[in-house]
C-alpha positions, 0 to 999 in steps of 0.5 A: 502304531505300525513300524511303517507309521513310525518311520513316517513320522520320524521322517517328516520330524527330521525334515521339520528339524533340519527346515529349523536349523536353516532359520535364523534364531529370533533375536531382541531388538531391530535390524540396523538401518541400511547405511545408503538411508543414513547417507540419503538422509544426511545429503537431504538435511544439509542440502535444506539447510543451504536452501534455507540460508541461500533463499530465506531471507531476512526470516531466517537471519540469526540477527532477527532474533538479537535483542537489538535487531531492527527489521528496517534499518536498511530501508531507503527512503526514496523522495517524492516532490509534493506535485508528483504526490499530488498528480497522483492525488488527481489521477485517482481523485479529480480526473473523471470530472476535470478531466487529464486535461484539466479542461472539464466538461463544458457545462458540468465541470469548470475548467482549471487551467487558466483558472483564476480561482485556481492560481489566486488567493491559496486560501480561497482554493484551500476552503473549495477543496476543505469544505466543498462548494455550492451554487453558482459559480463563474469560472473563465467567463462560464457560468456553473452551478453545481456541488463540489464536494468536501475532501477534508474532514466533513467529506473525503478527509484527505491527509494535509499532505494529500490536499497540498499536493493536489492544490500544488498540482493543479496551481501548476499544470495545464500552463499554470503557474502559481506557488507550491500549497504547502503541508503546513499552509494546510495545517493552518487552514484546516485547523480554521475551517476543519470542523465547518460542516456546509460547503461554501459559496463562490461570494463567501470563498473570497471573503476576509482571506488572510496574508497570502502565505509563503510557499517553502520547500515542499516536504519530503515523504515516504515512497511507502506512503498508501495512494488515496483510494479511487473515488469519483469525485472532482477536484477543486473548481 
């Protein structure tokens, strides 16, 4: 190898050598995590937890998970009059064939303001609503003949509750005024007449009638209670 040669190459191996001493020597282990991370990550974690405790509820409440703990111990029990219950029962019931009014329709539907087969005898008007109805029928010197169907068992099988509040309802609207059809004048009914299966006839609704029961006050309900769903069907006639 020429001297020239030689010098060459210990000249570049001196600037290797030197380029490594710049370096830094590698070393076990990781780089520690830069402190303004440490301190963002710490400001999230606490800003979380103030989230969770301002905005998540009872589901979040360390008392949920207490052996004793009940989720509706401050539930308030809103009342509800058992003809309020029922116009609701009408609305989405009875409405669209005796219409808000309670006048029907003039040659389909009969009337049930001033009806007398509504503020008669309550178990006639239980055993329409119960079973249903067929055939002939003179309602406020109009004659009718058409099906009204069942609400209890053998048809839309309304709760008691429902069947007394629209009966309560209709008995005293429209400038009605008869008594409230109570949930356990309801009861009593139903448990005669719940398993007839045929509706009844207008001569047969005002066949052997028991004691005109004595309305008493009308049980208090849950405002949670389910609407009845919408069907169209009539009320009573």
């Amino acid at each position: 190898m020429s001297d020239e040669q030689h010098t060459k190459d210990k000249g570049e191996q001196d600037l290797h050598d030197s380029l490594m001493r710049e370096k830094d020597e590698p070393r076990d282990g990781s780089s520690p995590i830069p402190i303004f991370i440490l301190f963002l990550f710490a400001a999230l974690c606490f800003w979380g937890g103030v989230y969770l405790i301002k905005f998540g509820g009872e589901h979040f409440s360390k008392d949920a998970y207490t052996l004793d703990y009940d989720p509706h111990a401050g539930r308030v029990v809103v009342q509800i009059s058992l003809r309020d219950r029922g116009f609701k029962v009408f609305k989405a019931q009875c409405v669209v064939c005796h219409q808000e009014s309670g006048l029907g329709v003039p040659g389909v539907y009969p009337t049930l303001a001033g009806s007398e087969w509504v503020t008669g005898h309550q178990e006639s008007l239980a055993r329409i609503l119960i079973n249903g109805l067929n055939g002939p029928i003179e309602v406020a010197g109009n004659q009718f003949n058409g099906n009204m169907p069942a609400f209890g068992p053998s048809g839309l099988n309304l709760k008691p509750q429902d069947l007394a509040g629209v009966l309560t309802y209709i008995r005293q609207e429209w400038g009605n005024d008869a008594s409230d059809v109570t949930e356990a004048t309801i009861n009593g009914y139903m448990d005669q007449y719940g398993s007839r299966g045929t509706p009844w006839t207008a001569e047969e609704v005002v066949t052997d009638l028991g004691e005109e029961p004595v309305a008493e006050a009308p049980a208090a309900e849950d405002s949670d209670d389910e609407a009845p769903a919408d069907a169209h069907a009539p009320a009573a006639h």
